[in-house]
C-alpha positions in Angstrom: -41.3 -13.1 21.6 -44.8 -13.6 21.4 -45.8 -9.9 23.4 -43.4 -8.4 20.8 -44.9 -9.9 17.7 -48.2 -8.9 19.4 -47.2 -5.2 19.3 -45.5 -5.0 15.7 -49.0 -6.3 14.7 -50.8 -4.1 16.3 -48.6 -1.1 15.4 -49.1 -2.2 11.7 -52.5 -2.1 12.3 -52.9 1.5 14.0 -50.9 2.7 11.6 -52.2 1.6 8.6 -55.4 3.2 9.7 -54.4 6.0 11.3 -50.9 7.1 9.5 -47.8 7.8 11.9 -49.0 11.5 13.2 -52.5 9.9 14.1 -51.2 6.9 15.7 -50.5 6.7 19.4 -48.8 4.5 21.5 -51.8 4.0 23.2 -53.6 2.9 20.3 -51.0 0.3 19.9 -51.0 -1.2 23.3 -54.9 -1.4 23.9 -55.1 -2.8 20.8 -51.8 -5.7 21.2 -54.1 -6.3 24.9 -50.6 -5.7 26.6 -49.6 -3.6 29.8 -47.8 -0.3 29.0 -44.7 -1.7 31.2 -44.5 -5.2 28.9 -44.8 -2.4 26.1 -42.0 -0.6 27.0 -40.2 -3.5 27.8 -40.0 -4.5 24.0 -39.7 -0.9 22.4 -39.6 2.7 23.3 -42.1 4.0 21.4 -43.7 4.5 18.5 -40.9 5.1 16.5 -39.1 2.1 17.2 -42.0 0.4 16.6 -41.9 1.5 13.3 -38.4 0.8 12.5 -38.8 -2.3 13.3 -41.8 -2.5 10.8 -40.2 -0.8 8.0 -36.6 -3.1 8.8 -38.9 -6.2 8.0 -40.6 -4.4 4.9 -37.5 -2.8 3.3 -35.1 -6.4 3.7 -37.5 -7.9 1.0 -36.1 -4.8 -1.3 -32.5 -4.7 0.4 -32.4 -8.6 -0.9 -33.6 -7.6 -4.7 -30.4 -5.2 -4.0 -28.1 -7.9 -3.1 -29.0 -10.2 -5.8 -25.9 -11.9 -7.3 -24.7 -9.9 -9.9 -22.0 -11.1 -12.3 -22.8 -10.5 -15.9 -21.0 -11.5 -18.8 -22.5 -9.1 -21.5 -24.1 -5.9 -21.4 -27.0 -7.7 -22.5 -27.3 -10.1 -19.8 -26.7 -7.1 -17.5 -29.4 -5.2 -18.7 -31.9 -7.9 -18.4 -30.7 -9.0 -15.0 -31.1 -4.9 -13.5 -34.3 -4.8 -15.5 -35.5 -7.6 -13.1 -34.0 -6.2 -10.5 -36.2 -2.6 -11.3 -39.3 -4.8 -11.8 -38.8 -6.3 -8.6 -37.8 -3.0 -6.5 -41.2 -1.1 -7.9 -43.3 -4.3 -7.6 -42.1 -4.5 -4.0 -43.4 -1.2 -3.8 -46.8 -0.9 -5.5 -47.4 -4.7 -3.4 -46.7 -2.7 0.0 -48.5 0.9 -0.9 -50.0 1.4 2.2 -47.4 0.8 4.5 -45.0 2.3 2.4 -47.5 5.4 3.0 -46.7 5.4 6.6 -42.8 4.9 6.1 -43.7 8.4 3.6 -45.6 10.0 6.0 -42.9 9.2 9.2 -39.7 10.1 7.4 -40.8 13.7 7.2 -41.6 14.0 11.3 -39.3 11.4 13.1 -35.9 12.1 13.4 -34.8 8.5 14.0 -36.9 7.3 11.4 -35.7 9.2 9.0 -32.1 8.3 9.9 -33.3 4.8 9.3 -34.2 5.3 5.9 -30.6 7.0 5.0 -29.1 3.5 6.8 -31.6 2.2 4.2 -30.9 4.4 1.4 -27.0 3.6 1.7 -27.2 -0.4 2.0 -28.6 0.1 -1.5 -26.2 2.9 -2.6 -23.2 0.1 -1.3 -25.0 -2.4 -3.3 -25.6 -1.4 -6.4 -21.5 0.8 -6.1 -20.3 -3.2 -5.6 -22.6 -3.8 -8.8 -20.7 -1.0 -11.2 -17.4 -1.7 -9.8 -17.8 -5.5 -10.8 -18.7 -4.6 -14.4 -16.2 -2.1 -14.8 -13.0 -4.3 -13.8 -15.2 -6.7 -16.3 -14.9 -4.2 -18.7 -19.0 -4.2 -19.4 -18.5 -0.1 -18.1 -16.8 2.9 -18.3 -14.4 3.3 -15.8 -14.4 7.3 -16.4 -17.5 7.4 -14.0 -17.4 7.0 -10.1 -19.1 4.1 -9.5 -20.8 6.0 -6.0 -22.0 8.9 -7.9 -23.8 6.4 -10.3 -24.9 4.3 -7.6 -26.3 7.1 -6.2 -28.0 8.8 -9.0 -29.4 5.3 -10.2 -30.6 4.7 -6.5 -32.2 8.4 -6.3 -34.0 7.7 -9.7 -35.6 4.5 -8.6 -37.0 5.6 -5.0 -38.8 8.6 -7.1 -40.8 6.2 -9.0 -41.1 4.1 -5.8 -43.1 6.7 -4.0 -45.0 7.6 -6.8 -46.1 4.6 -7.3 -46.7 4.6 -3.6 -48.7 7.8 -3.8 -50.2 6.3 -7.1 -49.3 9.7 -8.7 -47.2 7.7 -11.8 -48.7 8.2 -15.5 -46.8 5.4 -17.0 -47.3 1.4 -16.2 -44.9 -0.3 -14.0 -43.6 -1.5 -16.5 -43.1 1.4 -19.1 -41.0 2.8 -16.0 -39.0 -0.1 -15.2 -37.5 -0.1 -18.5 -37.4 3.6 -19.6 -35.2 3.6 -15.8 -33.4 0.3 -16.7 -32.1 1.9 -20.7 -31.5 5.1 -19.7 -28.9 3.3 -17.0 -27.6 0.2 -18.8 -27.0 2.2 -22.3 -25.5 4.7 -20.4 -23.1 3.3 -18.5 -22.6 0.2 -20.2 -20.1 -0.6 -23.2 
């Protein structure tokens, strides 16, 4: 256990300075002080390196998703998703750089881009479970498919999040929070 933490901090490190294209596996082992074999041993490459890396980064966000949700009112709804929004682009302004690298990997690694859809649909399912509740508590409509809001609403918030990774966003944090969080509460919400 304590070879394998040595290499997910030493990946971090390589490729927070170098970015996933620049980074080796290499890199990572001189710098974890380990033998290419024990590398191996623990993952099978750089990619599952990564993974692993953006597993531990993304359950802090997957956990905003899962967040108890059981509103009452549309009001309390609102404010309870505008948290959750807060939280979600927080998360991701707090992580920028290796959020970069999860960016930057998505576009060249095969597997690590099927990682992020895994990703991307544990929110989708979320937030789906979320509309369905307030819909059979009539707080929604019910003439909407609760997926292809899910999935819009999902798709709306991970455009912010990587421009607020690439620091490309005009608006505060929190000017986008709640111009995401109205535009989604008022309309689908009774």
């Amino acid at each position: 256990m304590l070879t394998r933490q040595k290499l997910l901090d030493a990946a971090r490190y390589v490729f927070l300075e170098e970015g996933f294209q620049k980074a080796t596996i290499s890199q990572i082992i001189k710098r974890a002080n380990t033998g290419y074999g024990t590398a191996y041993v623990h993952f099978s490459g750089k990619d599952d390196l990564l993974i692993v890396l953006m597993e531990d980064v993304m359950a802090e966000f997957i956990e905003i998703a899962k967040t108890s949700f059981f509103p009452t009112t549309k009001e309390e709804a609102k404010k309870m998703v505008l948290n959750q929004v807060t939280a979600f682009l927080s998360l991701a302004q707090s992580n920028r750089k290796m959020m970069e690298v999860f960016q930057e990997a998505v576009g060249l690694s095969t597997a690590i881009n099927l990682k992020w859809e895994e990703i991307r649909n544990t929110f989708i399912h979320c937030i789906t479970n979320d509309i369905t509740y307030s819909q059979c508590k009539g707080l929604a409509r019910t003439d909407l498919k609760p997926e292809l809001v899910a999935r819009m609403w999902f798709f709306a918030n991970e455009t912010y999040q990587w421009e607020i990774v690439r620091n490309t966003h005009q608006d505060t944090l929190e000017e986008i929070a709640e111009t995401l969080t109205s535009m989604y509460v008022d309309g689908l919400y009774l």
